[in-house]
FIRO-554420 format. One record per residue (C-alpha): residue in one letter; x, y, z. Coordinates in steps of 0.2 Angstrom, whole numbers, padded with zeros to 4 digits, always signed. Example, Ala and Ser with C-alpha at 12.3 -4.5 7.8 and 13.67 -1.06 7.14 Angstrom:
BEGIN
A+0062-0022+0039;S+0068-0005+0036;
//
This chain:
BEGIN
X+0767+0420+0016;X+0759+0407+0028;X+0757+0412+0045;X+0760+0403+0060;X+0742+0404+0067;X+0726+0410+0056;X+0708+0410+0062;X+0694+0403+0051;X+0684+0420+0048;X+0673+0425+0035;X+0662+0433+0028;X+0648+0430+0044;X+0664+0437+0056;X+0665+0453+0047;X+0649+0459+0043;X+0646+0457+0063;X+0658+0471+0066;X+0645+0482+0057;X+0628+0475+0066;X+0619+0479+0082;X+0622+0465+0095;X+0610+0462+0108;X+0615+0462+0126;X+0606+0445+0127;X+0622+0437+0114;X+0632+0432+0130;X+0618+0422+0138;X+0616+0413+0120;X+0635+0409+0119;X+0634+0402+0136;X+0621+0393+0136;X+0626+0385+0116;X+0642+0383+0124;X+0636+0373+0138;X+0626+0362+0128;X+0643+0361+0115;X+0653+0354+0129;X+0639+0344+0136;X+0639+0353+0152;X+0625+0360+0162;X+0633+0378+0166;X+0645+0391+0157;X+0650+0410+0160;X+0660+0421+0150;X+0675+0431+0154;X+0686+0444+0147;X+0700+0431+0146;X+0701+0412+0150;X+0715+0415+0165;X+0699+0426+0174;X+0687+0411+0174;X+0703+0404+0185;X+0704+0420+0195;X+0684+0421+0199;X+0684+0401+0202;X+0698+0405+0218;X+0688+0421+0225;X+0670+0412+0223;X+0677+0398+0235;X+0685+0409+0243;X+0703+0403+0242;X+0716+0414+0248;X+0736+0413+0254;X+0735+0394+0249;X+0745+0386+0236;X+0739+0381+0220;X+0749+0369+0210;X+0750+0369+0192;X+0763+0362+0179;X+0780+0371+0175;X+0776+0371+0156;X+0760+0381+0152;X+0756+0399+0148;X+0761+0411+0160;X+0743+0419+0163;X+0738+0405+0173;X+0752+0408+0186;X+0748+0426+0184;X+0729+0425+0187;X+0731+0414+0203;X+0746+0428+0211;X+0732+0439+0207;X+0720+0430+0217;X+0731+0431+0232;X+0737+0413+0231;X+0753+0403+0229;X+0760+0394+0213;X+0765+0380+0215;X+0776+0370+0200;X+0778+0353+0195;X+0789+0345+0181;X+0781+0338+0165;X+0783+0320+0159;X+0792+0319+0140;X+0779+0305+0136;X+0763+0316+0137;X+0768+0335+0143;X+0756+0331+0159;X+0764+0334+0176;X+0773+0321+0181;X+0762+0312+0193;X+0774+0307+0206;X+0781+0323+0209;X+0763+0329+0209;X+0760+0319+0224;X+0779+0326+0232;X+0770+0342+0230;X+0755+0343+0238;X+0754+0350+0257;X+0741+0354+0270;X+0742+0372+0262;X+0736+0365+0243;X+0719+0371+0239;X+0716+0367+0220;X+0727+0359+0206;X+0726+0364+0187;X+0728+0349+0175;X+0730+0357+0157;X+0730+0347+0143;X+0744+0352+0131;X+0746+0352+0110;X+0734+0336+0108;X+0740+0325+0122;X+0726+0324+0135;X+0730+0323+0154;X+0727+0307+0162;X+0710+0304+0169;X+0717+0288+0181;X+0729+0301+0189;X+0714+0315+0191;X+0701+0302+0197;X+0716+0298+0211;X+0717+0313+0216;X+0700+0316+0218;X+0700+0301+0231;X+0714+0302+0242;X+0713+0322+0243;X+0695+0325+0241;X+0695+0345+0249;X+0707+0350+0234;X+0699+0358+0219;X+0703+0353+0202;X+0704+0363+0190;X+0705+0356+0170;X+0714+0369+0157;X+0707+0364+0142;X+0712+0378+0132;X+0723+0368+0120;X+0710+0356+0117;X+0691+0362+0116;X+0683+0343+0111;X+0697+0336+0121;X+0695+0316+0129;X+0706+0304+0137;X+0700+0285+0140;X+0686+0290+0131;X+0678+0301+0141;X+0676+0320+0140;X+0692+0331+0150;X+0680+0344+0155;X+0668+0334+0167;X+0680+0327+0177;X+0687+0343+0188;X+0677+0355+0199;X+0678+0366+0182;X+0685+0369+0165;X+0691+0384+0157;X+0695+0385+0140;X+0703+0401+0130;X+0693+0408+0116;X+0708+0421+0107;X+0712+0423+0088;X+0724+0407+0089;X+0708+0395+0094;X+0697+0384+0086;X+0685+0395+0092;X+0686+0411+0094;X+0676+0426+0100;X+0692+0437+0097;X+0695+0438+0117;X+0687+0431+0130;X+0687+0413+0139;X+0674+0401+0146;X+0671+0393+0162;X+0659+0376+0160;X+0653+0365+0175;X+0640+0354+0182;X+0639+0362+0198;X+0625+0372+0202;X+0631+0378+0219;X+0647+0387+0210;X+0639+0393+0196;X+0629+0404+0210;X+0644+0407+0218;X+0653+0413+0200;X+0638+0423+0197;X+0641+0434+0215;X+0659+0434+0209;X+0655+0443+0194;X+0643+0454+0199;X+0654+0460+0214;X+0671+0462+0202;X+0665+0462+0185;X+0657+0474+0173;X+0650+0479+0157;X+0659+0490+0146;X+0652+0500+0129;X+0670+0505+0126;X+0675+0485+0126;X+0663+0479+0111;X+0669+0494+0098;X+0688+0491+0101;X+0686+0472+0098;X+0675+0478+0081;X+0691+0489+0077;X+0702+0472+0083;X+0694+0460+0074;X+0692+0474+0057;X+0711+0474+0059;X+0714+0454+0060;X+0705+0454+0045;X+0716+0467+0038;X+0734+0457+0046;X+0729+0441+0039;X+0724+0446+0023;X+0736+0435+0011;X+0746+0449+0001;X+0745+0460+0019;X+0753+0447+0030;X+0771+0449+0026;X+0770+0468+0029;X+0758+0460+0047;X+0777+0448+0047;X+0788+0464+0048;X+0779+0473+0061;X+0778+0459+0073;X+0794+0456+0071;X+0802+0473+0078;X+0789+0476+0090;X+0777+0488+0080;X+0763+0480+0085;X+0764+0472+0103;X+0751+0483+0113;X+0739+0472+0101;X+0746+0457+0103;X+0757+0454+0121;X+0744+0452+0132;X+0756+0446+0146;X+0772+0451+0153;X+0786+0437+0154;X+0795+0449+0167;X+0780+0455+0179;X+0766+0448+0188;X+0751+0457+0180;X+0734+0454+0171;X+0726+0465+0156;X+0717+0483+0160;X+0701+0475+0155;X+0702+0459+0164;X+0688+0465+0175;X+0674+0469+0160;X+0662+0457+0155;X+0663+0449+0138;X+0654+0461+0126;X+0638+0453+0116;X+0650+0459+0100;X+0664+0447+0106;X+0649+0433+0113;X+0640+0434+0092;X+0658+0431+0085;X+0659+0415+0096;X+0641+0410+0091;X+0647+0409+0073;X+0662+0400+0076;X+0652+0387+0086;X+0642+0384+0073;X+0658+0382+0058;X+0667+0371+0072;X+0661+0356+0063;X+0671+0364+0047;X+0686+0372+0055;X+0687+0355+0065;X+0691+0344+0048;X+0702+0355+0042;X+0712+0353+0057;X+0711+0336+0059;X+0716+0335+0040;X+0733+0346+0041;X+0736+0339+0059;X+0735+0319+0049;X+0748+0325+0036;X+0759+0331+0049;X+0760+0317+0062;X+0762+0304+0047;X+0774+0315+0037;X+0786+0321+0051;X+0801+0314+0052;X+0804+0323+0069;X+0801+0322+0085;X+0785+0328+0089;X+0771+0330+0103;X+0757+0316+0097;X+0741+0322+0095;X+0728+0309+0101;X+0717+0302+0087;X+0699+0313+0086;X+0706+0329+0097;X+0704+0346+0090;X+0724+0356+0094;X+0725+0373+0095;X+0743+0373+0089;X+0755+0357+0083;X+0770+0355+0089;X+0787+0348+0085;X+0804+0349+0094;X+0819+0355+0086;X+0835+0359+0093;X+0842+0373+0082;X+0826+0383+0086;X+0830+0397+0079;X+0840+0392+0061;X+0824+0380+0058;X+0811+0396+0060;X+0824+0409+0051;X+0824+0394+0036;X+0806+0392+0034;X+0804+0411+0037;X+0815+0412+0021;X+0803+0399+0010;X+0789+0411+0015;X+0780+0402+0031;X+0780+0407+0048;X+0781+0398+0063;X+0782+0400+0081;X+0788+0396+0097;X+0773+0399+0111;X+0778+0394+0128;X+0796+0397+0125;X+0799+0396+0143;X+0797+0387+0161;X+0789+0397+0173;X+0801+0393+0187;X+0815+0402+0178;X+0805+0417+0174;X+0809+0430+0186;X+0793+0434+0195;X+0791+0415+0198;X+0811+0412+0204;X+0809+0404+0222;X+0795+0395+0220;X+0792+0381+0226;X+0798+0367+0211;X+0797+0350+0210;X+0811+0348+0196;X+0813+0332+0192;X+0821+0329+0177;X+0819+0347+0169;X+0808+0343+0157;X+0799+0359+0155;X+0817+0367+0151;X+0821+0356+0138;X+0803+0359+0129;X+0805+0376+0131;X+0822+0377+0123;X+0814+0365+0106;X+0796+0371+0105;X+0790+0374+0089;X+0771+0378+0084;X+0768+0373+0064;X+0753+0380+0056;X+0737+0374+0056;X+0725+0385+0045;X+0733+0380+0028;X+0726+0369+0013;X+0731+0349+0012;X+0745+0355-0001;X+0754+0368+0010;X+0753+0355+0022;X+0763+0343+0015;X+0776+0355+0007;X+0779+0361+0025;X+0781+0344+0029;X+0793+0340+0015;X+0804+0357+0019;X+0805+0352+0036;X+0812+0336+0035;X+0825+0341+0022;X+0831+0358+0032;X+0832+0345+0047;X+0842+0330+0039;X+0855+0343+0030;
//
């Protein structure tokens, strides 16, 4: 079976879960994932939605709202109602899945404190509309999610530097992973002080953190193992395995039990090695994710030419028949962000800027394609997709 998401681990990964890691791992990741994104500061968390949260309480912000688009992963809402903040939601555009820039400007208030820009499933947010913003509202933060694309550019020019900060998720379904945890990269020297307070203040090591992400990251091996995966299938499927896998709740404002530990130096040595494959696992994307946008004969979210995707998306209206076919020809794929976060209920009553529902209608056709296949499996995906679609 093909799964919808696999990470490029090897041999290097998995004899890491059997070495020492010195503590001084997390400084080298940060400081080799500064210099990756061409930034002069990065900090580690246990989870990219924290680098959110500790950006809000180093500056201090609290009972101000935070705007942020209707379409993206719940967490980020999550982090900043944790904060003590507002979320605020805006309507995407069909063209790009940015927020849709003149209901961003509807939304902002005398109470906005920072606005999250997140680049979506290889289309970039548009730096014009960012460098605007800047300008006219210079005492609002801005925030870039980048978790979608590490390398990401628009206009040329790298996403990360333009924003107050950048976050970027590291989990299993990235293009670099360090099996949890999430990065916050800047150029500011004053915040990174201000991050560092933060963390010393609310964060803290933990021994019993870096043995259960060994044990995790022993068992990812183990799930995605080819003839494993279909048994991996099956228990994902009815629930046997959601303590490992759902780390957010749809129905409640919450973050994980561990959000408060420091990345381990066994999570930070995982993240090292991926680093240094990226150049590898980068082609192979690019590759698959060139077959798909040429072979498709759907509609689809265009990935811009160069950009790295964590997950490729197409939109198909019979959702489910098309995932319980391709499910039946042996190849998994999913449907990430199956939701608007103003129709969830911990998020009814917010304030919306709705426009045209946008966010709805993706969230009713999303669907996530692999990405860690060969050229070949590529294209057969390709091929079954277009003939389940057209009969």
């Amino acid at each position: 079976m093909i799964p919808r998401f696999k990470p490029n681990l090897g041999w290097g990964e998995f004899k890491k879960i059997f070495s020492l890691t010195p503590k001084s791992e997390v400084q080298d990741f940060e400081e080799e994932f500064s210099a990756f994104m061409g930034q002069k500061y990065a900090r580690s968390f246990s989870y990219g939605r924290m680098a959110l949260y500790a950006f809000l309480k180093a500056h201090q912000i609290e009972k101000k709202e935070i705007i942020l688009p209707a379409y993206t992963c719940i967490v980020m809402a999550h982090a900043i109602e944790e904060s003590g903040n507002h979320s605020v939601f805006v309507d995407i555009r069909k063209e790009d899945l940015s927020m849709d820039f003149e209901l961003l400007k509807k939304a902002i208030s005398k109470e906005t404190a920072a606005i999250v820009f997140t680049s979506l499933y290889g289309a970039p947010v548009n730096l014009g509309e960012v460098q605007f913003i800047k300008e006219h509202y210079p005492h609002i933060k801005i925030i870039q999610d980048c978790t979608h694309l590490l390398n990401g550019k628009s206009q040329g020019k790298t996403i990360a530097h333009f924003g107050d900060m950048a976050l970027f998720g590291l989990g299993l379904s990235k293009p670099v992973t360090s099996v949890f945890g999430g990065m916050l990269t800047t150029n500011d020297a004053e915040l990174i002080k201000q991050i560092d307070s933060v963390k010393t203040h609310l964060f803290s090591d933990s021994v019993g953190r870096g043995l259960f992400k060994r044990v995790y990251l022993f068992l990812a091996f183990v799930a995605f193992w080819k003839p494993f995966y279909s048994v991996t299938n099956f228990l994902e499927r009815y629930g046997f395995i959601d303590y490992f896998v759902k780390l957010f709740d749809v129905n409640k404002i919450e973050i994980p039990k561990d959000s408060f530990q420091n990345l381990s130096s066994f999570e930070a040595s995982i993240g090292r090695l991926q680093l240094e494959k990226f150049a590898e696992t980068a082609e192979s994307i690019q590759a698959v994710t060139g077959i798909y946008q040429q072979g498709l004969k759907v509609p689809k979210i265009d990935v811009t030419e160069g950009i790295v995707v964590s997950h490729y998306n197409i939109l198909i209206k019979n959702r489910e028949s098309y995932m319980e076919s391709m499910l039946s020809h042996g190849i998994q794929v999913g449907d990430m962000y199956n939701y608007s976060l103003p129709e969830l209920k911990p998020y009814q009553g917010h304030k919306y800027l709705s426009g045209h529902n946008y966010s709805q209608n993706v969230a009713r056709e999303i669907v996530n394609l692999p990405l860690c296949v060969s050229e070949s499996e590529a294209r057969r995906i390709v091929e079954l997709t277009n003939k389940l679609l057209q009969s």
